[in-house]
VOBA-1610 file (N, C-alpha, C; in pm, whole numbers, padded with zeros to 5 digits, always signed):
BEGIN
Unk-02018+02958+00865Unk-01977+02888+00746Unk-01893+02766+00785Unk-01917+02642+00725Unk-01856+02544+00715Unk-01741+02486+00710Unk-01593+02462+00777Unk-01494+02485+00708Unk-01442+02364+00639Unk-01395+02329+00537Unk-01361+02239+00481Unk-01240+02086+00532Unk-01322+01995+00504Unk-01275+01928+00577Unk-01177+01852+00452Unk-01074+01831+00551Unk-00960+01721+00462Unk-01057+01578+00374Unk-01018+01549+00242Unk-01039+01445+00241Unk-00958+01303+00282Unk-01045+01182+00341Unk-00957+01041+00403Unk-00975+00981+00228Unk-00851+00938+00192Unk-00873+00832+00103Unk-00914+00679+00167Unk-00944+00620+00120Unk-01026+00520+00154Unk-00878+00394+00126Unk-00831+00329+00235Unk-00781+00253+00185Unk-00801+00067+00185Unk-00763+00041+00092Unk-00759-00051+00028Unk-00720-00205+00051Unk-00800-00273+00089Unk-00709-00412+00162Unk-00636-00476+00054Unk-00567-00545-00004Unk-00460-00635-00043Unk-00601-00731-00127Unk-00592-00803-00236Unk-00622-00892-00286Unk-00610-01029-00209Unk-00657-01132-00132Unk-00640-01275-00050Unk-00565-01322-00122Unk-00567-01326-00285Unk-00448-01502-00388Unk-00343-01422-00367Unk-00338-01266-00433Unk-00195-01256-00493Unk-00117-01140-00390Unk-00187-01069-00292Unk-00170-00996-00216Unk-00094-00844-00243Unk-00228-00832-00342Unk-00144-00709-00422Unk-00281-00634-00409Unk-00227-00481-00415Unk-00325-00356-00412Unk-00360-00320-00506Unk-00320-00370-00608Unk-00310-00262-00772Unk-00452-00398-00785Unk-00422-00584-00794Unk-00495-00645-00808Unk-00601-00597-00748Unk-00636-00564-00625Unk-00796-00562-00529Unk-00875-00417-00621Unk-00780-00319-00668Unk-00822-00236-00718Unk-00861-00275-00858Unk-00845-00328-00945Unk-00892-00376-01025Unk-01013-00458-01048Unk-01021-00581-00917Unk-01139-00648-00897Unk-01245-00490-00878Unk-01215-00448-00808Unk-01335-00358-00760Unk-01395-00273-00870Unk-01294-00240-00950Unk-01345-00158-01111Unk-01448-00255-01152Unk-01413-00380-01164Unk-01401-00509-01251Unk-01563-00564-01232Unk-01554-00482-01054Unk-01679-00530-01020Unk-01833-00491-01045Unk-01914-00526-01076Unk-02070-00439-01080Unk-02187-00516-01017Unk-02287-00405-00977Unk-02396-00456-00910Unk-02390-00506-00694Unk-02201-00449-00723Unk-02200-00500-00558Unk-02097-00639-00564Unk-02120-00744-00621Unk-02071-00858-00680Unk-01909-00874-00681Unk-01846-00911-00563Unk-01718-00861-00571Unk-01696-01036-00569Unk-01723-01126-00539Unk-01719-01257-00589Unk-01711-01314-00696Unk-01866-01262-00761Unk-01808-01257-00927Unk-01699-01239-01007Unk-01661-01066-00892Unk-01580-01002-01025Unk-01430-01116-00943Unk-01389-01120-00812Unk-01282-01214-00804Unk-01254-01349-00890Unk-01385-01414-00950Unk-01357-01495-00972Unk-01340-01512-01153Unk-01405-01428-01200Unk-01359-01359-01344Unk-01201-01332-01306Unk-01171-01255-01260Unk-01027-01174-01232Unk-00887-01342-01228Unk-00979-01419-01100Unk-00837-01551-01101Unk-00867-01634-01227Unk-00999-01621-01284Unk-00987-01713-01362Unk-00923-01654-01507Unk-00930-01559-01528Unk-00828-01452-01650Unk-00712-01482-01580Unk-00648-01481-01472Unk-00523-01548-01417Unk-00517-01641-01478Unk-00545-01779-01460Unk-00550-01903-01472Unk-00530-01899-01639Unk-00556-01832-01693Unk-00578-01860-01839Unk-00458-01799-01906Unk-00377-01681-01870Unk-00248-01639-01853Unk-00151-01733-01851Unk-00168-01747-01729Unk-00107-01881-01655Unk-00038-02041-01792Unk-00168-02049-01843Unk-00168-02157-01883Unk-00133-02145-02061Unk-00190-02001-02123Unk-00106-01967-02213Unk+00021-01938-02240Unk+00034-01846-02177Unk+00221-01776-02151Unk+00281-01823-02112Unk+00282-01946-02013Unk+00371-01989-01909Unk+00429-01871-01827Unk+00383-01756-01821Unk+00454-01673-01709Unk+00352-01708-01619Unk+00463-01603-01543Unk+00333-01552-01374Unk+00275-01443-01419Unk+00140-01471-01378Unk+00026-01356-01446Unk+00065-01260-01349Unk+00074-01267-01240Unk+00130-01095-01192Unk+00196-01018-01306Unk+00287-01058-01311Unk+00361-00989-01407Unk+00329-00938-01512Unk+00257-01012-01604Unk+00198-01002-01729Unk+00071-00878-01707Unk-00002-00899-01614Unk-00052-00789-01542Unk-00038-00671-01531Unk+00110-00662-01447Unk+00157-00534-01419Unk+00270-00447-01558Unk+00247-00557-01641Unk+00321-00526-01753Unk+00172-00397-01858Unk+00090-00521-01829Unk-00007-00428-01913Unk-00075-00328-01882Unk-00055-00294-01730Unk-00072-00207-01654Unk-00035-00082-01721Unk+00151-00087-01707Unk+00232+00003-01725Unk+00260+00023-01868Unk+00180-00082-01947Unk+00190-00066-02117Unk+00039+00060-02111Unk-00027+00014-02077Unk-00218+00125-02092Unk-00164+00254-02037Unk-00092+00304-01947Unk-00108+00389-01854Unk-00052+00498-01949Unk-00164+00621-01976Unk-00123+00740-02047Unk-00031+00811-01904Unk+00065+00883-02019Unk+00166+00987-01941Unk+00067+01106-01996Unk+00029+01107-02062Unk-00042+01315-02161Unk-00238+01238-02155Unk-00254+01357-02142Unk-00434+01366-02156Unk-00435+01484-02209Unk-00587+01534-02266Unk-00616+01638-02288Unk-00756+01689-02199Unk-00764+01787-02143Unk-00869+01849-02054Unk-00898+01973-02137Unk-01020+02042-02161Unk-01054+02141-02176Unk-01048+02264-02125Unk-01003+02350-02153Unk-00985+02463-02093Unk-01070+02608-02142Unk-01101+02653-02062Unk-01217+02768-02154Unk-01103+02902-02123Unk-01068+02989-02254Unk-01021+03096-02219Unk-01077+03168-02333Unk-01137+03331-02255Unk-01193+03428-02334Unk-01300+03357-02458Unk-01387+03289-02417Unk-01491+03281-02456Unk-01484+03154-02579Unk-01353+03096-02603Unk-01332+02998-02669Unk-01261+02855-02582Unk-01290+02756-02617Unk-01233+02623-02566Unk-01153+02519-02599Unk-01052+02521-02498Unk-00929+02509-02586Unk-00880+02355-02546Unk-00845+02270-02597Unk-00802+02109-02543Unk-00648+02131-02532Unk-00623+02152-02382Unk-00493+02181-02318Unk-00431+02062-02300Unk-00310+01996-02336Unk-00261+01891-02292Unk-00241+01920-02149Unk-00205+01779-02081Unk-00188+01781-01942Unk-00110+01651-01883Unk-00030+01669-01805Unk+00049+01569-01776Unk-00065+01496-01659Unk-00061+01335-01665Unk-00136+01251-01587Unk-00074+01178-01441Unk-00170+01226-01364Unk-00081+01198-01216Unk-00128+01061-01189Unk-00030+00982-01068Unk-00007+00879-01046Unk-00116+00770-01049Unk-00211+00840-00969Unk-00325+00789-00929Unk-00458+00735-01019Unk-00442+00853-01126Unk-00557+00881-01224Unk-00480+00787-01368Unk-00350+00813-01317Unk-00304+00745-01472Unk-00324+00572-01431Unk-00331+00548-01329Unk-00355+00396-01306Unk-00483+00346-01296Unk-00606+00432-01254Unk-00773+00379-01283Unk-00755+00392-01434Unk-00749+00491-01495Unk-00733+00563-01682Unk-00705+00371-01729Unk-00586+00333-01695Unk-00572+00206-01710Unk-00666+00098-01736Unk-00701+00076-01541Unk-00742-00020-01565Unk-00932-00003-01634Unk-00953+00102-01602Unk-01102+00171-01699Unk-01067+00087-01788Unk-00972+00125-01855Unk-00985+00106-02091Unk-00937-00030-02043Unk-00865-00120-02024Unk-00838-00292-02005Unk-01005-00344-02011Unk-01034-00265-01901Unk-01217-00325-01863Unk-01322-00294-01979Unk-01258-00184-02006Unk-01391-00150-02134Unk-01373-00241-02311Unk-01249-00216-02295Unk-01198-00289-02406Unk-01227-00477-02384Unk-01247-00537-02288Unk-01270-00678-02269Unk-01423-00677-02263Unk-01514-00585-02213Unk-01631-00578-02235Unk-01702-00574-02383Unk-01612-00516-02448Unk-01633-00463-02582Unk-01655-00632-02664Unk-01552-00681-02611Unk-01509-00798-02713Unk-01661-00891-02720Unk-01687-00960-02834Unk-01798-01035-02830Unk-01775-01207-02805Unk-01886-01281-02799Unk-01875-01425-02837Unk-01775-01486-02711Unk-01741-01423-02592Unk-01662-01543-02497Unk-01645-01494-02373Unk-01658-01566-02282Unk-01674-01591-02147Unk-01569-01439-02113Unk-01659-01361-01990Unk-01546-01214-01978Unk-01425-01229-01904Unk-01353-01394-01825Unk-01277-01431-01817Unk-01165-01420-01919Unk-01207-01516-02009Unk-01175-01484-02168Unk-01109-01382-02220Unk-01201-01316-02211Unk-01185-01133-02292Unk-01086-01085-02204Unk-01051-01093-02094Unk-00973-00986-01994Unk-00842-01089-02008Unk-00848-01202-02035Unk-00710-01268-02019Unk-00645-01234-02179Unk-00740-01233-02241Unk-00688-01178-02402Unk-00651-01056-02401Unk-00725-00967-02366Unk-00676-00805-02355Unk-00559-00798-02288Unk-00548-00888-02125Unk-00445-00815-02056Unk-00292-00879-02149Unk-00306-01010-02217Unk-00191-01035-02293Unk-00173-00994-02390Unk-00289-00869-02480Unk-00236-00821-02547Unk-00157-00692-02527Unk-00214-00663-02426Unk-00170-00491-02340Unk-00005-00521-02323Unk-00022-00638-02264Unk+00158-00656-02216Unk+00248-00648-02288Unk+00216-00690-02453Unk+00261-00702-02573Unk+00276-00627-02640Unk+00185-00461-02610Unk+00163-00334-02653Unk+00089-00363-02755Unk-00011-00459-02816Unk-00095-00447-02860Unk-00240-00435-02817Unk-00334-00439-02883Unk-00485-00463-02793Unk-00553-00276-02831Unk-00690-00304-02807Unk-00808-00171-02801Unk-00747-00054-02653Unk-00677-00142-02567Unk-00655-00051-02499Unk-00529+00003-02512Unk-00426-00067-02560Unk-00310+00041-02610Unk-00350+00150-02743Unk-00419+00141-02791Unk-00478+00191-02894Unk-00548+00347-02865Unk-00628+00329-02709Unk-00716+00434-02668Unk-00578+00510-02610Unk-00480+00438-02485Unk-00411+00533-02469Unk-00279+00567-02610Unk-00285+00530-02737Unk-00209+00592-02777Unk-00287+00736-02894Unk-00385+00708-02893Unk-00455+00831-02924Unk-00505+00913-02845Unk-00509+00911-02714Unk-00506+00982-02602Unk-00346+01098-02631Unk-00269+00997-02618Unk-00154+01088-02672Unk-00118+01132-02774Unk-00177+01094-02888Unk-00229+01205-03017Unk-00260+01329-03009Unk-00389+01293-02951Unk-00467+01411-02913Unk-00370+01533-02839Unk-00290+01488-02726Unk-00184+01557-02676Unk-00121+01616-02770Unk-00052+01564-02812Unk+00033+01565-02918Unk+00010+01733-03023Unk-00101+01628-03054Unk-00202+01775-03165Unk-00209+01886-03115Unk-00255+01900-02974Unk-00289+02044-02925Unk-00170+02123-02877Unk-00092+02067-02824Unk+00090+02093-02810Unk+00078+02234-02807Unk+00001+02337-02916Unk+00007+02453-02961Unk-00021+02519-02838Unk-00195+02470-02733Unk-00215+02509-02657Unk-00155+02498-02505Unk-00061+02389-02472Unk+00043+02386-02362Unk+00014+02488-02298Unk+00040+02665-02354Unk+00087+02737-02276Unk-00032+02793-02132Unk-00192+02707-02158Unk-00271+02755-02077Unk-00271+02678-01992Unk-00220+02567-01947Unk-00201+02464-01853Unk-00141+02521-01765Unk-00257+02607-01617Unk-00173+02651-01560Unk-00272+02594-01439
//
């Protein structure tokens, strides 16, 4: 028998403009078809457009909307004695930061009528602001938590 091998996480080079990890991880969500050029250049150019609205530094504004999307509670299913139960669950470091940048990406996809530069520089300034489709998903994410509260006690 086989014995189980450790998993290597795969790590991650730095973004070239802004030299950030959270950024390269995002391009790569951001990215499809392979196309990591594309998605870089969608990604600086939603910079650029930050940039030129807000007058901040889009890092920031970024990592603001980062930490505005990022659910603390999820709900996972749990099967006990033949019924299924939506257990809240506290969200770890890792998962609560793709969870993120997922709904930013899906929510700018969503949007119609403008360049997906566009859409992601609108979303991420609304995220920062605590408005936007993606503060929205994670705050009914924590609804949902919220609601099932009853079941907590199977979260084991």
């Amino acid at each position: 028998m086989a014995t189980k091998q450790k998993f290597k996480k795969k790590v991650i080079m730095p973004d070239p403009v802004y030299d950030d990890i959270i950024v390269a991880k995002f391009i790569n969500q951001l990215m499809s078809n392979g196309k990591k050029t594309v998605a870089q250049r969608i990604m600086y150019g939603a910079f650029d457009i930050i940039k030129e609205k807000t007058k901040q530094e889009p890092l920031d504004v970024f990592r603001t909307a980062i930490q505005n999307v990022s659910p603390l509670l999820e709900v996972k299913p749990k099967r006990v004695g033949g019924a299924t139960y939506q257990v809240p669950m506290e969200v770890k470091g890792n998962r609560r930061l793709s969870l993120a940048m997922k709904w930013i990406i899906i929510a700018s996809r969503a949007k119609k009528g403008k360049a997906m530069r566009e859409k992601l520089a609108e979303e991420l300034m609304e995220a920062s602001e605590n408005k936007g489709a993606s503060v929205r998903k994670r705050e009914n994410a924590h609804k949902m938590a919220e609601a099932n509260r009853a079941f907590a006690h199977f979260a084991w």
